[in-house]
C-alpha positions as CSV (number, residue, x, y, z in Angstrom):
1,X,22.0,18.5,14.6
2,X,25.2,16.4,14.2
3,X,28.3,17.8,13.7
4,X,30.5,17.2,10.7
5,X,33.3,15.6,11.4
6,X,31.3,13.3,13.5
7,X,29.5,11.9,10.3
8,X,32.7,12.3,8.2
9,X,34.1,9.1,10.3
10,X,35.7,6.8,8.2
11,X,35.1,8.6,5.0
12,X,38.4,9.0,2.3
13,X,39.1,12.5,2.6
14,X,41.1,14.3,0.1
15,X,40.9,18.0,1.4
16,X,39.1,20.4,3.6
17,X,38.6,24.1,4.6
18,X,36.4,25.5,6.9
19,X,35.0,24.9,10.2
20,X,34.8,21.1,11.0
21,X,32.9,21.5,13.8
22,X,29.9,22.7,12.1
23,X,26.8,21.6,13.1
24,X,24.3,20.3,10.2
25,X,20.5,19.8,10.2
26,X,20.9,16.9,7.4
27,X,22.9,15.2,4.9
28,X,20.9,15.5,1.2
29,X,22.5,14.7,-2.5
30,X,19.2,16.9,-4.1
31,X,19.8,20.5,-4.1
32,X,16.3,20.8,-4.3
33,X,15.9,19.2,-0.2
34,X,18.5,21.1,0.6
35,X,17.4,23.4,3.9
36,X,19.5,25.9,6.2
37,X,22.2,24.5,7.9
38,X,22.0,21.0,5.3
39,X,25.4,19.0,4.1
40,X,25.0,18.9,0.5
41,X,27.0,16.0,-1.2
42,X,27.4,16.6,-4.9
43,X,27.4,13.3,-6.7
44,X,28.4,12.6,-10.4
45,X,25.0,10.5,-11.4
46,X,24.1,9.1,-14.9
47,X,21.5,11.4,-15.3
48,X,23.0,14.6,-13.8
49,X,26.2,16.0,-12.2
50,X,25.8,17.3,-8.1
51,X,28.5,19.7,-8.8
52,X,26.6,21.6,-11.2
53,X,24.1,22.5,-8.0
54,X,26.2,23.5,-5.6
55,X,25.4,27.1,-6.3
56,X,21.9,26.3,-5.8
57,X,22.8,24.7,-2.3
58,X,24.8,27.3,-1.3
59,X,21.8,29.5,-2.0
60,X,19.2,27.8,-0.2
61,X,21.3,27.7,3.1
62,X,23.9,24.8,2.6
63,X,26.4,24.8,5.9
64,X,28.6,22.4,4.4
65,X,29.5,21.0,0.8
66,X,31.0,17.5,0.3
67,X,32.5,17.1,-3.7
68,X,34.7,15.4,-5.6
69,X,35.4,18.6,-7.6
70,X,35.9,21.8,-5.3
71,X,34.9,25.4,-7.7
72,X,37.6,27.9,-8.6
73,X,36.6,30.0,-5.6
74,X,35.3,28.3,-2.4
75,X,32.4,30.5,-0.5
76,X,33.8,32.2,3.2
77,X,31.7,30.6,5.9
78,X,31.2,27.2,4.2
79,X,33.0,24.4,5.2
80,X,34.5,22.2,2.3
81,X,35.3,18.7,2.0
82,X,36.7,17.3,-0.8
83,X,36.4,13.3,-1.3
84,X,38.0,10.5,-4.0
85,X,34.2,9.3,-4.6
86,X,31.0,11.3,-3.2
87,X,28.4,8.7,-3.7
88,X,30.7,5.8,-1.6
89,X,31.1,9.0,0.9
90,X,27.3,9.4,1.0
91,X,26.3,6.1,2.3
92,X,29.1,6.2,5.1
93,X,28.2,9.4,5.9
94,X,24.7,8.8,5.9
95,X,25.5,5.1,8.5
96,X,27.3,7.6,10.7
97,X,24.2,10.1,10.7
98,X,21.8,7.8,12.0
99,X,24.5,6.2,14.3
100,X,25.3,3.0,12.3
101,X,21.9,1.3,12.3
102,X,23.6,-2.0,10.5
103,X,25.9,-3.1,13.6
104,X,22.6,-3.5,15.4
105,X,20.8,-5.2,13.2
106,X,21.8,-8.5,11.0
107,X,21.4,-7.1,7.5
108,X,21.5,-9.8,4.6
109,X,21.7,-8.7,1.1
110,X,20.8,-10.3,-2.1
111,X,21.6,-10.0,-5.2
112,X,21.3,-11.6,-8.8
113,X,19.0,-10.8,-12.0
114,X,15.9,-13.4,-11.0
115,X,14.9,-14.3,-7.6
116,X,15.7,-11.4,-5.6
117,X,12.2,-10.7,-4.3
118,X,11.1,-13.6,-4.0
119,X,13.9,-14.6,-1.9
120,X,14.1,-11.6,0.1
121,X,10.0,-11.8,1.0
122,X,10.3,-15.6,1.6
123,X,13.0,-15.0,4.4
124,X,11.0,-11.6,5.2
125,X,7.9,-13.4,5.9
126,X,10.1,-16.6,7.4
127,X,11.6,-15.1,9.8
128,X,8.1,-13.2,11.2
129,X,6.4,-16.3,11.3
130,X,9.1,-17.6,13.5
131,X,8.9,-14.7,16.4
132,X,11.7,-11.9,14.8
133,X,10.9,-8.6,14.7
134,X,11.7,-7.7,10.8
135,X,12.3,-6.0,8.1
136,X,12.3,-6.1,4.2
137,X,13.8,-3.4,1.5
138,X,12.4,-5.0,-2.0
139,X,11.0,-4.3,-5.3
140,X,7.5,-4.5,-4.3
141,X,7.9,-2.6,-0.8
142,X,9.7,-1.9,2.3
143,X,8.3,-3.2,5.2
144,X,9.2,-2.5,9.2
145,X,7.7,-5.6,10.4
146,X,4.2,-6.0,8.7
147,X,4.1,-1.7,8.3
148,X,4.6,-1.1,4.5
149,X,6.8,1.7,3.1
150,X,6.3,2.2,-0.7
151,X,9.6,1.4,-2.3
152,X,10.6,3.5,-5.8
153,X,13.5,1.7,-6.5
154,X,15.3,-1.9,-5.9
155,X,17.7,-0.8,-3.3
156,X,16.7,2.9,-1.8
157,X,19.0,5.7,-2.0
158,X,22.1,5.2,0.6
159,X,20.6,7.8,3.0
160,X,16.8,6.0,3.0
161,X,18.8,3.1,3.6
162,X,20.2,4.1,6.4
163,X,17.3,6.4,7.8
164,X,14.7,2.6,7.2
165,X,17.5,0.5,9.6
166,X,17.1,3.5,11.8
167,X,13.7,2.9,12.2
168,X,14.2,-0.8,12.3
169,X,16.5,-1.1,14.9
170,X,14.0,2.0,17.1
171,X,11.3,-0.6,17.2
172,X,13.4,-4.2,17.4
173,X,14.2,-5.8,14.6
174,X,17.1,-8.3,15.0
175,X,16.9,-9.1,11.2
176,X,16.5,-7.2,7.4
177,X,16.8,-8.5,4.7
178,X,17.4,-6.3,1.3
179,X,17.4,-6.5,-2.5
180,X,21.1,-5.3,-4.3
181,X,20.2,-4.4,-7.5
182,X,23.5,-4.0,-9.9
183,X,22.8,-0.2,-10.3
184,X,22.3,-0.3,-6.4
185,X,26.0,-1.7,-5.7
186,X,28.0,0.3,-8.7
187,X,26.3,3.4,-7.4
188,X,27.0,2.6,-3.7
189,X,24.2,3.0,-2.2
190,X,24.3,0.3,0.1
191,X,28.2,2.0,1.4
192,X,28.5,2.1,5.1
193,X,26.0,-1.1,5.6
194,X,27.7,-3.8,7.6
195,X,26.4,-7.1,6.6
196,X,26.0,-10.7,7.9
197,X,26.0,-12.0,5.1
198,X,25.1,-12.0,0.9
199,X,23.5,-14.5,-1.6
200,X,23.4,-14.8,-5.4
201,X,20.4,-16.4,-6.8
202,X,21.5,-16.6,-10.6
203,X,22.9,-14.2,-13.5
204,X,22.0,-13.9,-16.8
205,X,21.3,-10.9,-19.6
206,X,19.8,-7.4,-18.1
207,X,20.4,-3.7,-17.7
208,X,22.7,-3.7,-20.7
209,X,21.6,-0.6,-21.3
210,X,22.8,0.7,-17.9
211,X,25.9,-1.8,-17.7
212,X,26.7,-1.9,-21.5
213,X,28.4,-4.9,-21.3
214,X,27.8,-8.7,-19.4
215,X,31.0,-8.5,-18.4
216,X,30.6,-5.0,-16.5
217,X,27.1,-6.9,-15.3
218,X,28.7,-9.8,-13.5
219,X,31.3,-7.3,-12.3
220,X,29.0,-5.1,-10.2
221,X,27.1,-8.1,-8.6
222,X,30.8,-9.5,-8.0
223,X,31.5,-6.0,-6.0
224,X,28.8,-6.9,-3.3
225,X,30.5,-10.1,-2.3
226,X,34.2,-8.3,-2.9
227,X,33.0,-6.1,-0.3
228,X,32.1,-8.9,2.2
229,X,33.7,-8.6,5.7
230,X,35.2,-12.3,7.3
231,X,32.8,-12.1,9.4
232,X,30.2,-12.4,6.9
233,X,28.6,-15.2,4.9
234,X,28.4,-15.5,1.5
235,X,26.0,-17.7,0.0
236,X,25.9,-18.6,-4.2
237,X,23.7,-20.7,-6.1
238,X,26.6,-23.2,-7.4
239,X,24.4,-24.5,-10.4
240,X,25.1,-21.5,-12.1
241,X,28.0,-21.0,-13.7
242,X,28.9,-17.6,-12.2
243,X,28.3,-18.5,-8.7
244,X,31.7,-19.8,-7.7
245,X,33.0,-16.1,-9.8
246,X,31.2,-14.3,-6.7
247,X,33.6,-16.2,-4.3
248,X,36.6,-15.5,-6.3
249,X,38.4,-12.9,-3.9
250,X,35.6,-12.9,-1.4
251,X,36.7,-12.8,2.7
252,X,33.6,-14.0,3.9
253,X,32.8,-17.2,4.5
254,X,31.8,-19.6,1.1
255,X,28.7,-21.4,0.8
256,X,26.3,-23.0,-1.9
257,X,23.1,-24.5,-2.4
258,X,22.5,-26.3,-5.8
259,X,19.7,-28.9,-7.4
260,X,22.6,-30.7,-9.8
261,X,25.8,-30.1,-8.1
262,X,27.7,-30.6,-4.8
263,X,27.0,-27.6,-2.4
264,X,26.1,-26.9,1.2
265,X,22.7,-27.2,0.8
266,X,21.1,-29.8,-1.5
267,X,17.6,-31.0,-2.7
268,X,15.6,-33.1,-5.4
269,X,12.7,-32.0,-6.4
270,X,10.1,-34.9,-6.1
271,X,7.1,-33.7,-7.7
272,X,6.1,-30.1,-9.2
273,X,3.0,-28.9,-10.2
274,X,0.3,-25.9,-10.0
275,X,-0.8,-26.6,-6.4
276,X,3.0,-26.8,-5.4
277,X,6.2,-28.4,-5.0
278,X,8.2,-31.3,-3.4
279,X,11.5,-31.3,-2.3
280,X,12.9,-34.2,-1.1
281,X,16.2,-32.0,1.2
282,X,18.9,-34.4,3.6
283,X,16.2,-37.3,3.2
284,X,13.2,-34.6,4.7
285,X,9.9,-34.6,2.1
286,X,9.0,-31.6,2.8
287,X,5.8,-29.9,0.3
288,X,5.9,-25.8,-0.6
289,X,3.3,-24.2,-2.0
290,X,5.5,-22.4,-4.4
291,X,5.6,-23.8,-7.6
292,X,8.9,-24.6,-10.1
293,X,12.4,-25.4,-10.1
294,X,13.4,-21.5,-9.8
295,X,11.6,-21.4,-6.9
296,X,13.2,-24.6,-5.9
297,X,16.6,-22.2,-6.2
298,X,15.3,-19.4,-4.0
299,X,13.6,-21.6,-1.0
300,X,17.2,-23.4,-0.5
301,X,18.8,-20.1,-0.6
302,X,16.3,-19.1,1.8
303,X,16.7,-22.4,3.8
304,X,20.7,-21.8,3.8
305,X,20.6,-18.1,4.8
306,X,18.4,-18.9,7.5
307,X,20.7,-21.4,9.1
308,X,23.9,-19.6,8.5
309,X,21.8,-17.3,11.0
310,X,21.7,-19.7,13.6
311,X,18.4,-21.2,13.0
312,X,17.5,-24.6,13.5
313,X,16.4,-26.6,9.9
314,X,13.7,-28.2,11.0
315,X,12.1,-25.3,12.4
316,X,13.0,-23.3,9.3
317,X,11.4,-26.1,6.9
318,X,8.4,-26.4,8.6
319,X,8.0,-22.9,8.9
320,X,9.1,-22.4,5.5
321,X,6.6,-24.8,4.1
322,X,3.5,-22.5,4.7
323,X,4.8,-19.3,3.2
324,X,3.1,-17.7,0.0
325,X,6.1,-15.7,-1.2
326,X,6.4,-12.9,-3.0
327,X,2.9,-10.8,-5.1
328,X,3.9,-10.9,-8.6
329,X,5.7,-13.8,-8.8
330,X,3.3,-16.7,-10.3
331,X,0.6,-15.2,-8.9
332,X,-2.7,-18.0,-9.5
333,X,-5.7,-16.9,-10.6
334,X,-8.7,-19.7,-11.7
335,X,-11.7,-18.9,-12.6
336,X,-14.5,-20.8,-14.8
337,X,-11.7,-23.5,-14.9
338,X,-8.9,-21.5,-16.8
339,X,-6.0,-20.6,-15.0
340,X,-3.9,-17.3,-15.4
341,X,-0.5,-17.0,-14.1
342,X,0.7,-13.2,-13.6
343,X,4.4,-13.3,-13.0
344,X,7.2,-10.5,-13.2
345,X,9.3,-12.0,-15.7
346,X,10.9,-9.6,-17.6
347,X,13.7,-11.0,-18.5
348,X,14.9,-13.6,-21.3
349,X,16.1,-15.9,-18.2
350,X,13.1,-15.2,-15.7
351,X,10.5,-15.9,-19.4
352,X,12.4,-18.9,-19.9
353,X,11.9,-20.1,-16.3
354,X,8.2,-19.7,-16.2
355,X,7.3,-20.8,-19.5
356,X,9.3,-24.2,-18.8
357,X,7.7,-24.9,-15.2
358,X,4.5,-24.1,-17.1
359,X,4.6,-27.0,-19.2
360,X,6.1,-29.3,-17.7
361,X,3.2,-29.2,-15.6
362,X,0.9,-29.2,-18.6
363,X,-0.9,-32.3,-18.7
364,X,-1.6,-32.2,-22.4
365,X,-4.6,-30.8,-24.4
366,X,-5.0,-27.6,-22.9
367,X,-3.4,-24.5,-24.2
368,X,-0.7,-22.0,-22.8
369,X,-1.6,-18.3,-24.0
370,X,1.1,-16.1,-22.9
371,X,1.0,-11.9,-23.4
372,X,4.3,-10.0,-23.2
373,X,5.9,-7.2,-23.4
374,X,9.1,-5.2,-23.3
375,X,10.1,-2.4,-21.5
376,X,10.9,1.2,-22.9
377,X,14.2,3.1,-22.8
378,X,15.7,-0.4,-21.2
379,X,18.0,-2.9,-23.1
380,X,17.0,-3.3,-26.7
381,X,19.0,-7.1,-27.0
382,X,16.7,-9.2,-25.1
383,X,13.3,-8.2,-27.2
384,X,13.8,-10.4,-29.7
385,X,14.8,-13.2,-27.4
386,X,11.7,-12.8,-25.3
387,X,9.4,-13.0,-28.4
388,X,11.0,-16.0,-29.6
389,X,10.6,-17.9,-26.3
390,X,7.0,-16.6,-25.9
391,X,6.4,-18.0,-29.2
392,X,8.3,-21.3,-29.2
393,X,7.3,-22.3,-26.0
394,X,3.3,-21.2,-26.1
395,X,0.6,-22.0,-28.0
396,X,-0.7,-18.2,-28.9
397,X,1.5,-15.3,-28.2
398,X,0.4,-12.1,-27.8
399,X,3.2,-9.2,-28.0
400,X,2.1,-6.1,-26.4
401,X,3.2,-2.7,-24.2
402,X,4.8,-3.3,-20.8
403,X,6.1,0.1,-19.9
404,X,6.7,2.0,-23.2
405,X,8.3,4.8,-21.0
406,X,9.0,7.7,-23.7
407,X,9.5,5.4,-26.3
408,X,6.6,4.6,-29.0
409,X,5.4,1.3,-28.5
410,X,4.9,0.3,-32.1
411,X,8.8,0.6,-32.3
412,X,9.3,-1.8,-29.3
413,X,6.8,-4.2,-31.0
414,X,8.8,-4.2,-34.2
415,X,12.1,-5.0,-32.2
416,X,10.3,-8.0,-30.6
417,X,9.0,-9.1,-33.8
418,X,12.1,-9.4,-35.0
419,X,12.9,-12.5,-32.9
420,X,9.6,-14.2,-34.3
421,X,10.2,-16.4,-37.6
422,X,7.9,-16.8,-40.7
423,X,6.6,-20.2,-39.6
424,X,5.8,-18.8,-36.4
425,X,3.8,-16.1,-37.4
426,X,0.7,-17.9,-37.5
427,X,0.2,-18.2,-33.5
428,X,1.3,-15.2,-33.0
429,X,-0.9,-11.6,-32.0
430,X,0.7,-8.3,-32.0
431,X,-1.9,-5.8,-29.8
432,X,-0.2,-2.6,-28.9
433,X,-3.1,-2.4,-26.0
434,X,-1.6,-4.3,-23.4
435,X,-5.9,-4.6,-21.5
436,X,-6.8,-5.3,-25.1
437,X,-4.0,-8.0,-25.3
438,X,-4.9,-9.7,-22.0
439,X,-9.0,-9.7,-22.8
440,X,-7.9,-11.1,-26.2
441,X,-5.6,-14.1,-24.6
442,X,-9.2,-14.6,-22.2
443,X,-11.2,-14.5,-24.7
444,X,-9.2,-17.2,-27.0
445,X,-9.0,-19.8,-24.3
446,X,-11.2,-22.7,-23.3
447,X,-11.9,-24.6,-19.8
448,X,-8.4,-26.2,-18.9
449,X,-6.3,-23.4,-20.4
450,X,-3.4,-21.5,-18.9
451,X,-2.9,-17.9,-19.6
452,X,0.4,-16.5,-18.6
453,X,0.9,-12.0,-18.2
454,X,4.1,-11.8,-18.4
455,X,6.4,-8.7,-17.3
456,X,5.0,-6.6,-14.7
457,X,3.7,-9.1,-12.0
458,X,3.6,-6.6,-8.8
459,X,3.9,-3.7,-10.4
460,X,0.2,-1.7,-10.3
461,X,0.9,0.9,-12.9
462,X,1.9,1.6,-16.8
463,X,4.4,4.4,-17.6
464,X,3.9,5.9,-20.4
465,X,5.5,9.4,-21.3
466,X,6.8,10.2,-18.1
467,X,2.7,9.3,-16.9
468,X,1.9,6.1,-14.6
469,X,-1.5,5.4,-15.3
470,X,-2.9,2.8,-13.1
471,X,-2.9,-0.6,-14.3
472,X,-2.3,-3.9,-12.6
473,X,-2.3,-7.4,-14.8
474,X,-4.1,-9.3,-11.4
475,X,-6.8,-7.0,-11.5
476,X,-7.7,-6.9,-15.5
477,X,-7.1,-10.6,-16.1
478,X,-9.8,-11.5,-12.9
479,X,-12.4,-8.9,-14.4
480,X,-12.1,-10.5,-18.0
481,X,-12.0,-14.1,-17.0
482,X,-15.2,-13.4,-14.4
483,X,-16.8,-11.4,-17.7
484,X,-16.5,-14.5,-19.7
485,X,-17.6,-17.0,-16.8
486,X,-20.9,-15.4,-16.0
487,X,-21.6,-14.9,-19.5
């Protein structure tokens, strides 16, 4: 039990009534958690509106209600609190619940459309290897040290957020390090964290369906380094155009990393290929089994956060130089001599990056077969795009489901088509079945070949009507290819 005004430290408070000194079992935003003696904090989401339950929290035994809106007539023997935004209110309440986890831990956040994962599990599995108790909030899972928590979403809600660094902090960790999705930051759930520092890997066309515009996109990403106390660090990839727009206005202290121009923290790439890649950084050759330039990107963001954290480089190289990364993120499979590559790229940029490292380390002769897909209820502008560059820059395309969601997939198809011209139509499949799809792309390829899955890399499920059926691209493209080698 806390008591109220205790959690309501530092909150914006417009108004209350009723007894401050109430004692609550919990803080929820679900009517449906909400048990006797819970805060209920009504949020306005995109979905649905909090305020329209508070009747329903009241009725399962709310002690206290936290709105932006207060009703016509306020219950006797509830205590009130009315607030200029719930869901910013939330996540400081929430860091005040569970005693401010993030002043005892050093909490880096990153953000930025590709990258984030892999970033995030590189210095995740970084900073393990070098001794720190650690954890990860990411895409493919939460982790308290090597302990895995399914994740649902990018960035958890602002009270899991809070209640994981609990945890965290309970059994030692000095470090976590967390994914801030766009959605993540607009809808403040990361409010009430206090962190060491931020980095931006790169921006470029997504969630126009949530954002509606680029502009609003770059914005939200923007907010997280906005946000940034001095104290802080904020680190941007300098190469892209947008990363010196995230220091605009920003407290904390500016840093870059960059491959082309002047920044912080520099390297050439010396050699790339499928086994791995060579950077050449302040005159170190130093070899990483990760493979292309992107990746390039996110180990000297990786290499750059970990120093502005006090470590030493050559430690962190050397270190660095053994790490995997991140599942789903050009994932190699060979088998019978053809190599798949299951990555996660799922947008235009993130295609475009994996289908250029790719071939350029194509030797000649052998073929790139790439399967895609597009995602349901998501933005509609970048289907066409990815066709096209599945189709320009392969030798067979296959266009196929990712996760159709509760949209029919022949009409997602027909938007992707649309990016794929007459003369192109000839190398180019269109096999709503996305298993079918893959043992199509296995079946058309030879000894030498490179088949790429593109679009759902970690993920180990397809949603379709509100159903996740289990289905994981690693898993069907092995049992094909070991189909077609023992036969």
């Amino acid at each position: 039990m806390k008591v109220l005004k205790d959690i309501l430290y530092k909150v914006s408070l417009v108004s209350t009534s009723g007894d401050m000194e109430v004692d609550v079992k919990n803080i929820v935003f679900d009517s449906r958690k909400v048990e006797e003696g819970s805060a209920f904090v009504a949020i306005a989401g995109t979905q649905v509106n909090g305020h329209d339950y508070i009747d329903a929290a009241l009725e399962k035994g709310a002690a206290a209600i936290v709105c932006e809106d207060l009703p016509e007539n306020l219950k006797e023997g509830i205590t009130w609190v009315q607030v200029g935004d719930s869901a910013k209110a939330l996540g400081i309440m929430a860091s005040n619940y569970y005693g401010n986890p993030s002043d005892e831990i050093q909490v880096v956040a990153i953000t930025g459309t590709n990258g984030k994962t892999t970033t995030a599990t590189l210095l995740h599995q970084l900073f393990i290897a070098m001794g720190y108790s650690t954890g990860l909030l990411s895409t493919v899972e939460n982790k308290i040290n090597e302990e895995v928590i399914p994740a649902t979403h990018t960035t958890p809600d602002a009270v899991s957020v809070q209640a994981l660094l609990r945890k965290m902090v309970d059994v030692g960790c000095t470090h976590c390090f967390m994914e801030a999705s766009s959605h993540a930051i607009v809808q403040e759930r990361i409010a009430g964290l206090k962190l060491a520092g931020a980095v931006f890997t790169n921006i470029s066309h997504d969630h126009l369906d949530y954002h509606k515009t680029f502009d609003e996109y770059i914005k939200a990403k923007k907010k997280l380094f906005d946000d940034l106390p001095k104290d802080a660090f904020a680190l941007v990839n300098s190469d892209d155009k947008r990363g010196m727009v995230m220091l605009q206005n920003c407290k904390a202290n500016h840093q870059t990393f960059a491959l082309k121009s002047p920044a912080d923290f520099k390297a050439k790439i010396i050699s790339n290929t499928l086994e791995g890649l060579e950077l050449d950084i302040n005159g170190k050759l130093v070899w990483f089994r990760l493979i292309g330039a992107f990746n390039a990107y996110n180990l000297l963001g990786v290499l750059g956060t970990a120093i502005l954290l006090g470590e030493d480089e050559e430690e962190v190289l050397t270190t660095l130089s053994s790490i995997r990364g991140a599942k789903g993120r050009f994932d190699r499979i060979s088998i019978g001599g053809i190599t798949a590559i299951v990555d996660y790229a799922h947008t235009p940029d993130a295609l475009d990056n994996v289908l250029k490292t790719i071939n350029g380390v194509r030797t000649g002769g052998e073929q790139l077969i790439t399967v895609v897909g597009c995602g349901g209820n998501r933005d509609k502008t970048k289907r066409p795009i990815m066709a096209k560059m599945a189709v320009q820059e392969s030798d067979k395309a296959i266009l196929t489901s990712d996760n159709p969601r509760f949209e029919d997939p022949e009409e997602i198809l027909k938007d992707m088509q649309a990016g794929v011209g007459p003369t192109e139509r000839r190398k180019t499949l269109t096999i709503v079945d996305r298993k079918e799809a893959i043992r199509t792309a296995c079946m058309l390829s030879q000894p030498g070949d490179i088949i790429l899955v593109a679009g759902k890399g970690h993920e180990d499920y397809q949603e379709i009507k509100g159903v996740k059926h289990h289905f994981d691209d690693a898993e069907v493209v092995t049992e094909f290819l070991t189909e077609l080698n023992q036969s």
